[in-house]
N, C-alpha and C positions, 0 to 999 in steps of 0.2 A: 447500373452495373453493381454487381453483388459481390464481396470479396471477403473471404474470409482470411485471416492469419491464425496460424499453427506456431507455437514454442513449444518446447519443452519445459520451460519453467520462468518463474519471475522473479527472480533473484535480484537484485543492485547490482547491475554491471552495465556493460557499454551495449552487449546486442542487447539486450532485456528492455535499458531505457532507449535505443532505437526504434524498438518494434514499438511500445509502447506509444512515442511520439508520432510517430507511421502511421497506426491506429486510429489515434484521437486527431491525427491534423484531416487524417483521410475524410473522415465522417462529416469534416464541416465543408467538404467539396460537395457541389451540385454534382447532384446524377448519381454519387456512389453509398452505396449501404455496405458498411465495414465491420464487422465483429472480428474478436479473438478465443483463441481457442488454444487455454494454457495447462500442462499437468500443474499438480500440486507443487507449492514451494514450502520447504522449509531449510533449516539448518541455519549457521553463524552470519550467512552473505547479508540476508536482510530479503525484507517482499515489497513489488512494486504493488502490489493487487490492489492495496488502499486507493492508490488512483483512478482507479472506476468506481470507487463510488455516487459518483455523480455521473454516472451514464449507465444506468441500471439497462440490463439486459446486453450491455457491449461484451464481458469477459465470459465465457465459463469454463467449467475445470474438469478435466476427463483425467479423474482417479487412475486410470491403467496408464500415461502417459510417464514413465517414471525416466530419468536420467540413467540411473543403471541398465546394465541385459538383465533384464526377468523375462523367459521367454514366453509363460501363460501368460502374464502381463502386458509383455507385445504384443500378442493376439489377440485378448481382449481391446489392448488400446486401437489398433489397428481394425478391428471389425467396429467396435466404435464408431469411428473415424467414417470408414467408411459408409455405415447407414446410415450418418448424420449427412453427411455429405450426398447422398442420394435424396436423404427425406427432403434437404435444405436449398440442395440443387445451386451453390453459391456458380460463379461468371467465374471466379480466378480462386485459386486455391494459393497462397503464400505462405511460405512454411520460414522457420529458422530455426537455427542451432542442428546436433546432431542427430538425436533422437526422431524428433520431432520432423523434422525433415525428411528421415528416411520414412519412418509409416505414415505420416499424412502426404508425402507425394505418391506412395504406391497404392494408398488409400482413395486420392482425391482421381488418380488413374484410374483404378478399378468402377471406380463409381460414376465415371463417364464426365468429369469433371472438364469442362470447356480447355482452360489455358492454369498452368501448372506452374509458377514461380517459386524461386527457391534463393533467398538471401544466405550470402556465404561472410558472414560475418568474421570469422578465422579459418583455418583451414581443420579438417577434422584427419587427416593425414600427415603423416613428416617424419623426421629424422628425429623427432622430440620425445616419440614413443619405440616400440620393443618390435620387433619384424613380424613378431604373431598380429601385434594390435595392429601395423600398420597396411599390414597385407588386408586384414579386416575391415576393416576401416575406407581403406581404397574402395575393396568388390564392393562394398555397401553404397560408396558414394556412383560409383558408376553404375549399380545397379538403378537406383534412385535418379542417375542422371540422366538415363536413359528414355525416362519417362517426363521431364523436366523438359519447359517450353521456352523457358530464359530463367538466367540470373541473375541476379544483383549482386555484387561484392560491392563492397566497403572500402574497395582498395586494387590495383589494377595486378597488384601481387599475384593474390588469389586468381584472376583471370592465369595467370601464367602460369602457376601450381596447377592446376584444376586440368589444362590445356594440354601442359606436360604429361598429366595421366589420364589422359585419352578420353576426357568427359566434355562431350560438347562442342563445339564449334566458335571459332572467335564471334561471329554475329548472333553468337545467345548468349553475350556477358555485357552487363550495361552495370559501369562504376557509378554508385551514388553514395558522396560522402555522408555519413554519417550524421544529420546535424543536429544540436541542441539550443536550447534557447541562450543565447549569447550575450543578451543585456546583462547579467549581473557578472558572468566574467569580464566585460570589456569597461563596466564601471568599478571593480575589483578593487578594494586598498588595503592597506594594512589598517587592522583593528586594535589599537589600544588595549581596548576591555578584553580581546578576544586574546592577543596575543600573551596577554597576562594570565587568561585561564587556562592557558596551554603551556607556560614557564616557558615563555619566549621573552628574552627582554630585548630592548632599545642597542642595538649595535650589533645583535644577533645578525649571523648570514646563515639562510635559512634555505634549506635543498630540499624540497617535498617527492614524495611517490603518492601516486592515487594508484593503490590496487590491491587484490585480493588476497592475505598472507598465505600464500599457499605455492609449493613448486611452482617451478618454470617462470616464476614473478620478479626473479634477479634480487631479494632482498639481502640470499647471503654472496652478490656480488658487490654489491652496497656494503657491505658488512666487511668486509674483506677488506676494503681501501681506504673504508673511516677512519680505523686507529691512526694510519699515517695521516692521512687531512686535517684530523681533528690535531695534532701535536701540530702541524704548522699551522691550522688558524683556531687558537682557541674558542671561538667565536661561532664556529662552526655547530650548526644545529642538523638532525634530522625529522622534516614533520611526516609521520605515516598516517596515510589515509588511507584506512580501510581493515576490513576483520579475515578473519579465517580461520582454517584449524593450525594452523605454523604458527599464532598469536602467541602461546605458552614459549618455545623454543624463542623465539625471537626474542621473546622478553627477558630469558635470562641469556642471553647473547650479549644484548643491550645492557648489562646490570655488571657488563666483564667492566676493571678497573679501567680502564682505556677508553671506555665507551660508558661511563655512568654519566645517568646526566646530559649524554649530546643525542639520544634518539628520543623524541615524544609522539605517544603511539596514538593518534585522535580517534583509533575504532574505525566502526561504522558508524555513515551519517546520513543521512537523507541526501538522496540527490538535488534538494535544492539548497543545502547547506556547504558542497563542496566549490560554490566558488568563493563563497567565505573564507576559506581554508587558503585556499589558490593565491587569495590577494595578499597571504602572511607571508608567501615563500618569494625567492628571490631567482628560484631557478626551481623546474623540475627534472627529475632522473628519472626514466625507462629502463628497465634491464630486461623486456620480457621475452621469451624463447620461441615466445608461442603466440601470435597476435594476429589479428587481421589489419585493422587499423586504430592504435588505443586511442579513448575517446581522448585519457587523459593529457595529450600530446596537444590537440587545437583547443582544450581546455587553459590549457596552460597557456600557450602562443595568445589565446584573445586576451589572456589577462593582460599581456604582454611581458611574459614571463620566457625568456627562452630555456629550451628544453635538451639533455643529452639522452640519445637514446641507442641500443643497439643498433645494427641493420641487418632486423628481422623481420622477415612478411610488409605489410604496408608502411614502416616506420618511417623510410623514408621517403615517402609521398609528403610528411608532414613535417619533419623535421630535415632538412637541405641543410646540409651540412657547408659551415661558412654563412647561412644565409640566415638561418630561422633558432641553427643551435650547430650542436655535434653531435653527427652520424657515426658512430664507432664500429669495428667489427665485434661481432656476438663472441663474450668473457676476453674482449682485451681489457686487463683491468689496469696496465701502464698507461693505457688512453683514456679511461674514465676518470683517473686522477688526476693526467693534465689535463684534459677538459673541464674538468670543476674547478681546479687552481685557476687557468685561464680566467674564467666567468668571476673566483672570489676579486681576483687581483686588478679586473678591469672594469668598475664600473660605465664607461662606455662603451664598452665593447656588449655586455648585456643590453644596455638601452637598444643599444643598432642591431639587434638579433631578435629580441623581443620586438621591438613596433613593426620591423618587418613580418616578424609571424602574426604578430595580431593583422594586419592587412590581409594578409593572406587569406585566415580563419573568417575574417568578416566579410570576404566576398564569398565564400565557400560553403560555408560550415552551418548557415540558419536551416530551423526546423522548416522555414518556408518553401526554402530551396529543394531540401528536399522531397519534402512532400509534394510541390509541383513537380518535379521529375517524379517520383514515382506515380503519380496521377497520370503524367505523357505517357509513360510506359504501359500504363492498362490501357488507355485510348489505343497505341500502336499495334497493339495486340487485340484487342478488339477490332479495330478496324481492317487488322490482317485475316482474323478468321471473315470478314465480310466479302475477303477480298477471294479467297480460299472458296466463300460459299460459291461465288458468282463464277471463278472460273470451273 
């Protein structure tokens, strides 16, 4: 079976390193030939693309594939798409992200493409945007879903979103967590030498975020409840993981007299360096508006780090609130600062939240898992069209 994947780009983030993982676990399954098919990256996020280097002929890169609306661009990227997909003739077409999704599924349609998959990684719809882009944004995905033979979400949210606006049927949505390689989060520790190149020191309590400096990412809700945190526990650090264009604003946020000194910004890092990072903190914070299901939630939980997050889109599938962390309503910020007080003030009370999440992430969350399920899934699918010829 032949199966091609569609992004729209390859940025450092959570669908970017799922596909990726997707990709390369696929290829070492018997019977499947797997390529990817990414636009151009650039900008502050960072590129995964280095990681094919060693699977020459796996990635390539359709120039008209752009994140933005360019609409001669669409076209191009779309008639692309399409003769490629004709000349290439792949078994399963798999798309992700927004772009990308919508003109390689009406692309891999057009080109008579067998069985059409479409991973819904966050929602590309919602209350988070303006009623022009939302309304947009909808007819686009129902257009695109129309033509769609199943989904994958990341999270059983998005089935209900998606369901709600009239794309689909419940028996074309098949949840597959997300997973990554778990051994260096669940061997996690704090680092000495690391914690000292970060002006972390010995008695530091330490709240990390993994994610993009940019809207919808909760950092000026973070921002908001530190100055109080930080006057009652001196001690209070915050580690940020990760870049964007908000990097400048944030920094002179971070530089106000109230807050010199308690936020340390780690940048962008390689995705194999952020569970380094993970084993510094003592807790991780979510605030994001906009999520499918954040990677950085079962990253945190294997380290056995518990986690506070909003309850947005898949959040809580990972963070159980009482169980794994605290689940908060989206901008209560009265509950984001008894919930971190909670966590500083009770060191058992974090142990018993953390080893539970790490259980949880370690039956759940390997790349192995995943990628067997999505393997079942092309088998059920092929074996439906067999079923389809015969009757």
């Amino acid at each position: 079976m032949y199966v091609t994947h569609v992004i729209t780009r390859l940025i450092v983030g959570g669908a970017q390193e799922n596909t990726v993982s997707s990709v390369l676990g696929l290829r070492q399954r018997e019977g499947l030939k797997v390529d990817l098919i990414s636009g151009p990256t650039n900008g502050p996020e960072g590129t995964l693309e280095p990681l094919f280097a060693a699977h020459p002929g796996c990635l390539s890169v359709e120039p008209d594939l752009l994140r933005p609306v360019r609409p001669l661009a669409d076209w191009r990227g779309y008639r692309h798409l399409r003769d490629r997909f004709r000349r290439t003739r792949p078994d399963v077409v798999h798309t992700h992200s927004g772009k990308a999704g919508f003109l390689g599924r009406l692309a891999a349609h057009r080109a008579g493409v067998p069985w059409i998959v479409h991973t819904i990684h966050g929602p590309s719809f919602g209350p988070f945007q303006g009623a022009v882009a939302n309304a947009a944004f909808t007819w686009a995905e129902r257009r695109a879903g129309a033509v769609t033979d199943h989904f994958v979400v990341v999270a059983e949210a998005m089935t209900r979103q998606y369901l709600t606006a009239g794309i689909g049927r419940p028996q074309d949505y098949t949840r597959i967590f997300s997973g990554f390689d778990l051994n260096p989060y669940l061997t996690a520790q704090r680092d000495p030498a690391l914690a000292a190149r970060l002006g972390l020191k010995p008695g530091d309590f330490v709240v990390g975020t993994i994610a993009r400096l940019f809207e919808l990412k909760g950092h000026d809700d973070l921002l908001a409840v530190a100055p109080e945190l930080v006057r009652r526990w001196p001690q209070l650090k915050f580690l940020w993981v990760g870049d964007g264009p908000w990097r400048a604003r944030l920094e002179a946020r971070a530089q106000e007299p109230d807050l010199r000194g308690h936020i340390v910004f780690a940048g962008l890092v390689p995705p194999t360096a952020v569970a380094g990072l993970v084993g510094q903190m003592d807790a991780l914070v979510h605030l994001s508006r906009r999520e499918g299901l954040p990677r950085a939630l079962p990253q945190a939980l294997a380290a056995g780090k518990p986690v506070v997050a909003f309850d947005c889109d898949g959040a809580g599938e990972v963070c159980r609130n009482g169980e794994t962390g605290f689940l908060i309503p989206v901008g209560d910020l009265p509950g984001l600062k008894e919930s971190l007080g909670q966590l500083m003030a009770d060191p058992e009370l974090r142990h018993r939240l953390g080893e539970t999440g790490r259980q949880f992430v370690r039956d759940r969350f390997s790349v192995e898992v995943m990628v067997d399920e999505l393997a079942a899934l092309y088998r059920r699918l092929a074996q439906s069209r067999s079923s389809r010829v015969v009757s």
